[in-house]
C-alpha positions, 0 to 999 in steps of 0.5 A: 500500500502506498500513499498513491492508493486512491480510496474508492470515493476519491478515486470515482470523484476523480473519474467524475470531473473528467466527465461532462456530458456529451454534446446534444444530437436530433433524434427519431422519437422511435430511436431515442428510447434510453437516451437522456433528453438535452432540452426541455420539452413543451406541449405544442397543444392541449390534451384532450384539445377538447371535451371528450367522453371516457365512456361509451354512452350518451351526451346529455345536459345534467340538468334534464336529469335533475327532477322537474328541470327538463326532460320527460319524468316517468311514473316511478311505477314501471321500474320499481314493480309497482311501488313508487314509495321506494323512490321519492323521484321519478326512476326514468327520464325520457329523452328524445335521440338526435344523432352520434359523436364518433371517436375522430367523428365529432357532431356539430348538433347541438344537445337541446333540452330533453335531448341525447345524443350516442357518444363513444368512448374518446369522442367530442362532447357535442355542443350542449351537453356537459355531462355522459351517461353510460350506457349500461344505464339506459334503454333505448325504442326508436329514437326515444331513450329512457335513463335509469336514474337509480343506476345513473345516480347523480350527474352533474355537470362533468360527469364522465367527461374529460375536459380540454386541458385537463391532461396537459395545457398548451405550453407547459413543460413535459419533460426536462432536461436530464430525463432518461427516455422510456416509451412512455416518455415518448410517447407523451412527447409524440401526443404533445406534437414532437416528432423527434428530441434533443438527447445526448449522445452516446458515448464511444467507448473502444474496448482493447486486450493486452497480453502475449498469453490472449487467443481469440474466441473460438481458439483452443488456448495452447499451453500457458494461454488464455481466451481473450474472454475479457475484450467481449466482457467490457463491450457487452458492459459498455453496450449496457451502459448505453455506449457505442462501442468498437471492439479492437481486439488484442494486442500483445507485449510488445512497446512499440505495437502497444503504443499504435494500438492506444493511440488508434483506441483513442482516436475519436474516441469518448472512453477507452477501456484496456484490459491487462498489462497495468501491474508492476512486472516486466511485462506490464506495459500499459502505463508506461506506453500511456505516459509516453503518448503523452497521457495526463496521469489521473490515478494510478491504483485504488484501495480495493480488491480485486483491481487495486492496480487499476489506472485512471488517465486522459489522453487527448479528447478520451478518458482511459481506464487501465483495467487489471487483465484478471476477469474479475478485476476487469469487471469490478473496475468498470462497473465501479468506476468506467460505468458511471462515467459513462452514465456521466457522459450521456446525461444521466443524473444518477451515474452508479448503480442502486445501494442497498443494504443487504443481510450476509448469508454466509461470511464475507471475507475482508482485504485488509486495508481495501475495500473488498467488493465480494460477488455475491448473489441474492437468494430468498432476500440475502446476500451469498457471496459465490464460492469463488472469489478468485480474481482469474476465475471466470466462475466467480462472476457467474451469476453474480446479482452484487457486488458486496462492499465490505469495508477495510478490516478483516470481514463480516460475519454471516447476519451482518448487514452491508451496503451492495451495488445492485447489478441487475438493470431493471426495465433497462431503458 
């Protein structure tokens, strides 16, 4: 341990001032679902533009349905089998039908006193009316409509209908700035006149590999070899995240070969993502070749297992992430500190992944003077570490819900609570 071991909030606050969010860019409502919106957004009219029915049934005015104002009373007699005692008003009231207002087909006749007019669901109330009856509450003979009034109950103005404006105004604010876009984000914007929004860009991240001993996929690994399993990790990481990405490949030990491969990784591109070769052996050439192009220096290694010797710098317009080439230290630095910059990066105001305080099932294992971050999955509610917590074991991510953060010191016991990054991606927007 030295004095250049960053702890982990340093080193994610050092991450996150180097990273502004992306230019904005014109988008498609269609292609623009989990990009984060750059400007606010207004309705460019009301919603509903008018009154309209939420039921299928009949236009009315309320005041034919209040007793002795309008319409036609029935007798009590017809509806309540014989015993008008039960009702002190009339059951019924009769109305004559004058015509239909049809979802995209609004009526311009007028609704008179002791008239009716058919309405569907999502139709213009009609001039006149100002209330809707449904129509399970009335009988109809001809162009004569009687409404129970013991089953319509009280209906005042308003009744069943949605007024104009009543979902948006003209005007008002929609969506602001900063809005992860879901479909129901854009579908409101599509309803409130917008074809396409300003969002963020994505960023562009290029994912390279280092290392003699890497085979590409679909290779038997000779002996002393390795798949190169970890340049296809980060890029599906990095695509969850939100990011373009262009997959390099790998590159091996070799100064000069490591250098044009970085300087290609970060031409016009926002992140780059290295795994490999970042320890302190012979072989490890990746700082070195990063400071010899010139590289600005923004840390060097980090209090935390697995990934202590993880590197963090610019070079030009990209921010590179020198990742430790043991599987699980590539995964834990990126979603630790190469994810929420490119979170940062796209606009999103909530760049880590959600905390949650978790029950052990089992014991966690402590790293001394580092903050362990235990891959653990969640089980009837608790938190169990994998068997594996072996840094070069691919087993040891296989499903892996969390990421147990067990402070420095020697451990937890099992029944002791700690705080865990939540790794699944609900609803993934």
């Amino acid at each position: 341990m030295t004095a250049d071991d960053l702890e982990l909030a340093d080193a994610l606050a050092r991450v996150l001032s180097a990273c502004a969010p992306l230019p904005g860019e014109r988008r498609a409502l269609p292609t623009a679902r989990g990009r984060v919106l750059a400007e606010a957004l207004h309705a460019r009219w009301a919603m509903p533009g008018a009154d309209v029915s939420t039921m299928d049934g009949w236009a009315v005015r309320a005041a034919d349905l209040s007793p002795g104002t309008g319409g036609d009373m029935s007798s009590g007699t017809a509806s309540t089998g014989g015993r008008p005692d039960l009702y002190p008003e009339p059951a019924e009231v009769e109305l004559a039908v004058v015509g239909e207002s049809a979802a995209g087909h609004p009526s311009a006749a007028v609704v008179g006193p002791g008239q009716a007019m058919r309405i569907s669901t999502g139709a213009v109330l009609p001039p006149g009316a100002d209330a809707v009856v449904a129509q399970e509450d009335v009988r109809r003979q001809g162009e004569r409509l009687w409404i129970d009034l013991t089953r319509a109950g009280a209906v005042r103005p308003g009744h069943f209908v949605r007024r104009a404006g009543s979902d948006l105004a003209a005007g008002v604010e929609i969506l602001s700035p900063g809005t992860a876009l879901r479909p129901g984000d854009l579908a409101l914007a599509a309803g409130a006149g917008h074809a396409d929004v300003l969002v963020h860009r994505p960023p562009r991240v290029a994912v390279l590999c280092t290392g003699d001993e890497l085979v590409d996929i679909g290779c038997p690994p000779g002996h002393g070899q390795v798949v190169s399993s970890n340049g296809l990790m980060l890029a599906l990481q990095a695509e969850a995240a939100g990011a373009e990405v262009r997959d390099l490949g790998r590159v091996g030990d070799e100064p000069e070969a490591l250098r044009r491969a970085l300087a290609d990784a970060a031409a016009g591109a926002d992140v780059v993502l290295v795994s490999g070769g970042i320890s302190v052996g012979d072989h490890d050439l990746v700082w070195p070749a990063l400071l010899a192009l010139g590289a600005e220096p923004l840390f060097r290694r980090v209090r935390l297992r697995p990934g202590r010797p993880l590197a963090f710098a610019r070079l030009g317009d990209a921010r590179v992430f020198a990742l430790p080439g043991n599987p699980a230290s590539t995964y834990v630095g990126f979603e630790l500190f190469a994810r929420p910059a490119l979170r940062r990066l796209a606009g999103h105001a909530q760049v880590e992944r959600p905390r949650r305080r978790v029950v052990l099932a089992a014991p966690a294992e402590g790293a001394g003077r580092r903050t362990h971050c235990v891959r653990a999955r969640l089980v009837d509610g608790r938190a169990e570490p994998l068997p594996s917590q072996v840094s070069g074991a691919l087993t040891s991510l296989r499903g892996c819900d969390l990421l147990i953060l067990v402070p420095p010191g020697p451990g937890l016991p099992a029944g002791a609570e700690a705080d865990a990054l939540v790794l699944t991606d609900p609803g993934s927007e």
